[in-house]
N, C-alpha and C positions, 0 to 999 in steps of 0.2 A: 179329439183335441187333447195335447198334452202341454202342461205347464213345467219350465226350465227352473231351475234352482243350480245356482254356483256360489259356491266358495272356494277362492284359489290365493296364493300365495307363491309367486315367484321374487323370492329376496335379491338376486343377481340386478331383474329389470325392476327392482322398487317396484312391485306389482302386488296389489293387495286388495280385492273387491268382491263385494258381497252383488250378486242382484238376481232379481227371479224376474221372470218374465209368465204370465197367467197364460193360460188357454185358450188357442187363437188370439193372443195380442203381438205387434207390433211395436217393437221398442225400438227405438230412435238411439242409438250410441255414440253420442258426440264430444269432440274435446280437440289438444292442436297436437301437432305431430309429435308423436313418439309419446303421449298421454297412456297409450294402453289399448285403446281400442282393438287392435286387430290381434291383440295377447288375448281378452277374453273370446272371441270369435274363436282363436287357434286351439285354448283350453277346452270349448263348449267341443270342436271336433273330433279332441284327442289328436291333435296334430301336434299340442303343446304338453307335455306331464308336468304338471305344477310341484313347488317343494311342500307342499301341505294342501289340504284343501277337499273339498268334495264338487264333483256335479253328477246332477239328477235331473234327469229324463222322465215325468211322471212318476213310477213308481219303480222306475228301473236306476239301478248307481250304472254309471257309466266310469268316475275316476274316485276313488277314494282312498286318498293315499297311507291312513291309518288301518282300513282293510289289507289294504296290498290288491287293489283292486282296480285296471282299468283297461277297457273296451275300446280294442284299436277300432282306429276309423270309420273299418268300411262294414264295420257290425252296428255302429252306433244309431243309425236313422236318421244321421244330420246331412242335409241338403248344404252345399258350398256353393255362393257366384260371386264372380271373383271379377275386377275389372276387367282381366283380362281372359275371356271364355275360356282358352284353355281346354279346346277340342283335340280331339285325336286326330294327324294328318293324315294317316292310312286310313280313315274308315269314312264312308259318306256319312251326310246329314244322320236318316234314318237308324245305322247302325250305330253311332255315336250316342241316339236317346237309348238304342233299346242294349247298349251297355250296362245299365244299372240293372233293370229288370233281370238280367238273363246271367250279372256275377254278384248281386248284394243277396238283398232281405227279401226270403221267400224265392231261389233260383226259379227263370221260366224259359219253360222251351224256349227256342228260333221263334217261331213260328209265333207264340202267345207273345215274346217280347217285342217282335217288330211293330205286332198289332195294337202294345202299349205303347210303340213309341209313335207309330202315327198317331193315336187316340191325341196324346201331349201335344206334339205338331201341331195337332189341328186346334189345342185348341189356345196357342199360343202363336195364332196364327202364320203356319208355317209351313204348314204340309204339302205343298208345293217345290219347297226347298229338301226333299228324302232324298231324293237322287243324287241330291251337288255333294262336292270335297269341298272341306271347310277354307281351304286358297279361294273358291268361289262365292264366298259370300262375302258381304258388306259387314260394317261393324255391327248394325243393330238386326241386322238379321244372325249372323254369330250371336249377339247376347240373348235373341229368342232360343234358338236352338242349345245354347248354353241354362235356360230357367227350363226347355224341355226336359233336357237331360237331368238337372236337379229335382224335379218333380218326378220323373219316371221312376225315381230311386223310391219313391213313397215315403216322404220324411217326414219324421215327427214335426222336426222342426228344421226351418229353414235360415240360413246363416247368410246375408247381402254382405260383401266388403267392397263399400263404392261400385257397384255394379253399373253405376249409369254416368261415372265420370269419364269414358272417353269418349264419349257418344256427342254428335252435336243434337243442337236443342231440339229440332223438331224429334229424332227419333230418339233422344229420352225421354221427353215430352208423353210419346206413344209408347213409352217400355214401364212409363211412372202409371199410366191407366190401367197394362196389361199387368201390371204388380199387385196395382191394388185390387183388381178384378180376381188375380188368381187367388193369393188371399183372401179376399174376403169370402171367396165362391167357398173354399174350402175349412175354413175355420182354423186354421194353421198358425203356431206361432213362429211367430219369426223376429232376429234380431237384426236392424241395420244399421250401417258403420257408413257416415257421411258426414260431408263438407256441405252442403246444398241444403239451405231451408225449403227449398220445394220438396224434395224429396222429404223433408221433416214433413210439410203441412199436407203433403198428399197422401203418405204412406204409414205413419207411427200415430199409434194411440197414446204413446206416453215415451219422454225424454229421459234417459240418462245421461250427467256432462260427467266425464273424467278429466282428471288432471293430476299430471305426476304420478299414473297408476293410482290413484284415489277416488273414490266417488265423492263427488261435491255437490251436486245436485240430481236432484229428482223429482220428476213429476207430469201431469198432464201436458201433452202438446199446448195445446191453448194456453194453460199456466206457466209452461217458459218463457215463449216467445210473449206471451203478453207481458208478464214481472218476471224476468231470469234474477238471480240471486246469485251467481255465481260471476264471475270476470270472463269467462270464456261463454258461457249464455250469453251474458249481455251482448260480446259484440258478436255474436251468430245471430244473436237476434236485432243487432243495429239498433241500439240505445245504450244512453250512459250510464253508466254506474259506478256510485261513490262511497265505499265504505266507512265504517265507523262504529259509533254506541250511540242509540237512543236516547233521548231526553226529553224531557215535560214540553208537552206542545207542541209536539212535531218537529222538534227540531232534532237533526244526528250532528256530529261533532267525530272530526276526522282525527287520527293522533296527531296528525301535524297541525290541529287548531283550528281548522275551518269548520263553520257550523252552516249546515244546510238547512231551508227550515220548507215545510213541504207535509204533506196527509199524510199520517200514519195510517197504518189499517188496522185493525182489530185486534185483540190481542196482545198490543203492545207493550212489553217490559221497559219499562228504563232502566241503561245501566246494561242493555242487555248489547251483543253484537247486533248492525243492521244495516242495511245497503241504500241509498235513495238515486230511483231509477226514473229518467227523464230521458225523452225522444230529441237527436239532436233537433230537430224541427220549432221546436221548443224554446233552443238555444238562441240568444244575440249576440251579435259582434259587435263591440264596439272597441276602439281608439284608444279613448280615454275614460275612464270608469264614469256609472253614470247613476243620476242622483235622484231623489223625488219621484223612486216607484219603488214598492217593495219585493224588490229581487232578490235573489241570492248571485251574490257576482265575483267568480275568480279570475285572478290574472296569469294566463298561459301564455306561453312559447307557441307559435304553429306551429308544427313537426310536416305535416305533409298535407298537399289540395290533393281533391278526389274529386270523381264524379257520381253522382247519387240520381237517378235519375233526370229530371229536369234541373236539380238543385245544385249548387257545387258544396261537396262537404269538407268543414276543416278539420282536421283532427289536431290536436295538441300534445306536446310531449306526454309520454308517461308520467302517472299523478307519480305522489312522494312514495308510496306504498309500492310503486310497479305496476297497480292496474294500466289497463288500456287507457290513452290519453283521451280524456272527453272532447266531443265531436258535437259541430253544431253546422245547421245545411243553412245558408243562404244563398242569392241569385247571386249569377255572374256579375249583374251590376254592382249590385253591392262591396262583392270582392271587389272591384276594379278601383270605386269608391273609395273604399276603405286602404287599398292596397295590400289588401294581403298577401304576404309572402313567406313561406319557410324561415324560421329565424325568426320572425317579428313578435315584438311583445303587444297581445290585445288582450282585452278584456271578452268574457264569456258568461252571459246573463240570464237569469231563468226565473219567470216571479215562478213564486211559493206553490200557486194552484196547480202547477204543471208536473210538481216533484210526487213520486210517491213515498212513503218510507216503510220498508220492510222488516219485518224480523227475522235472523237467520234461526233456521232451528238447532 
């Protein structure tokens, strides 16, 4: 097992991130389009030369730009799967895995590499599929044959960019088991680049959110999604969140003057930055602002109706700040009731016990 360590700096894409990934773990690399994500992925391959920076591969430098030092691609050890498999059309199944074995790390015979690429085949269940051209296969059978082939290369470490977004659900479903199977079979670390909190809760031991090329958060899977701290956490993980400063009692207080009031957790600084995060589930709609309970109650815009499982959810214009506009689920009736519609001014209620309040570090 080897543990990943980056530091890169591409000034052109405002790219600037530090993050290590420990031995045999699964980092989670999440954030919205054009945040970075698939720049560190490209740096970690040496498919990107960063303007400063190092990374390291256990004890090996793969890019170190104050050396003068970096390790094209196909020397580096790094596994690549990419949405789109990205097989070879001239060569069957079979010879497409035993590609890596027989031109990367450690060359092997015909004969020793074929016998690596069925070994992988089989056991990413496939090996039935050696004989086809890749025009013959289905999408989720391409993406097995495409984790064959990144596995046959024997990599240190394994690089996911959206690997299971153009898959429908059942056979991600079955790619998200055989993921976490090979993985875990093997102790491998690997880094993955997603939109899909399934793939967060089934595959990553711990989350990184980027934004703007920046690291903003970090931390255990569990510890995201359950309190995200960051505005792109919160809604990957579908709850609200309200920034601000701390104050005596649990209360945070927004710049533009709203005060939340809600459980602090531990450690809490006043005076310090801090976020108060609430599940829209949480949330009321009401009409007209409402009296003789102790809520916290702001007046939004609805911006847009959604569907949330059984629930219809509303979202509301972006706060003052820019964050994501806070979101509250009730029943269809309700809506119908109330009339909600895009445009309308309501009210959105949350007693105190439902808020939590965080400290940012």
């Amino acid at each position: 097992m080897t543990d990943v360590h980056v530091r890169a700096i591409a000034a052109q894409r405002g790219f600037d991130i530090e993050l290590t990934v420990a031995a045999g773990e699964v980092l989670a690399v999440l954030g919205p389009n054009g945040a970075g994500k698939s720049t560190a992925l490209h740096v970690i391959a040496g498919l990107m030369r960063p303007d400063s920076g190092q990374v390291r591969l256990g004890d090996r430098v793969l890019t170190d730009t104050a050396a003068g030092v970096f390790v094209p691609t196909h020397a580096r050890r790094v596994g690549l799967l990419l949405q789109d498999a990205l097989l070879f059309p001239h060569l069957d199944v079979a010879a497409n895995v035993a590609f890596a074995p027989r031109s990367g790390h450690g060359k092997r015979p015909r004969r020793a590499a074929r016998e690596i690429a069925v070994s992988w085949l089989d056991q990413v269940d496939a090996v039935e599929l050696a004989d086809r051209m890749p025009r013959q296969l289905s999408g989720g059978q391409a993406q097995r044959v495409a984790l064959a082939r990144a596995l046959a290369a024997d990599p240190a470490v394994l690089l996911l960019d959206e690997p299971l977004a153009g898959l429908d659900v059942s056979t991600a479903t079955a790619m998200r088991k055989l993921l976490r199977h090979t993985l875990t079979r093997n102790g491998r670390s690997a880094v993955l680049v997603t939109h899909d909190v399934l793939d967060v809760l089934t595959l990553a031991d711990r989350v990184l959110i980027v934004e703007a090329g920046r690291v903003v958060e970090t931390g255990s899977t569990a510890a995201i999604l359950a309190a995200p701290r960051s505005r792109f956490g919160a809604r990957f993980a579908g709850v609200n969140l309200v920034s601000g400063i701390a104050g005596p009692n649990g209360v945070l207080t927004t710049e533009w003057g709203t005060a939340w009031h809600g459980n602090p957790t531990s450690g809490m600084v006043v005076g310090q930055a801090a976020v108060a995060v609430f599940p829209p589930s949480a949330v009321a709609v009401y009409r007209d602002k409402p009296h003789g309970s102790p809520r916290n109650t702001v007046e939004v815009v609805v911006a847009e109706l959604g569907s949330s499982g059984s629930a219809l959810r509303v979202r509301a214009d972006e706060q003052p700040d820019g964050a994501p506009g806070l979101a509250a689920d009730i029943t269809a009736e309700s809506a119908a009731e109330l009339g909600v519609t895009p445009g309308e001014r309501v009210h959105f209620s949350v007693k105190a016990q439902e808020v939590t309040i965080h400290q940012i570090p």
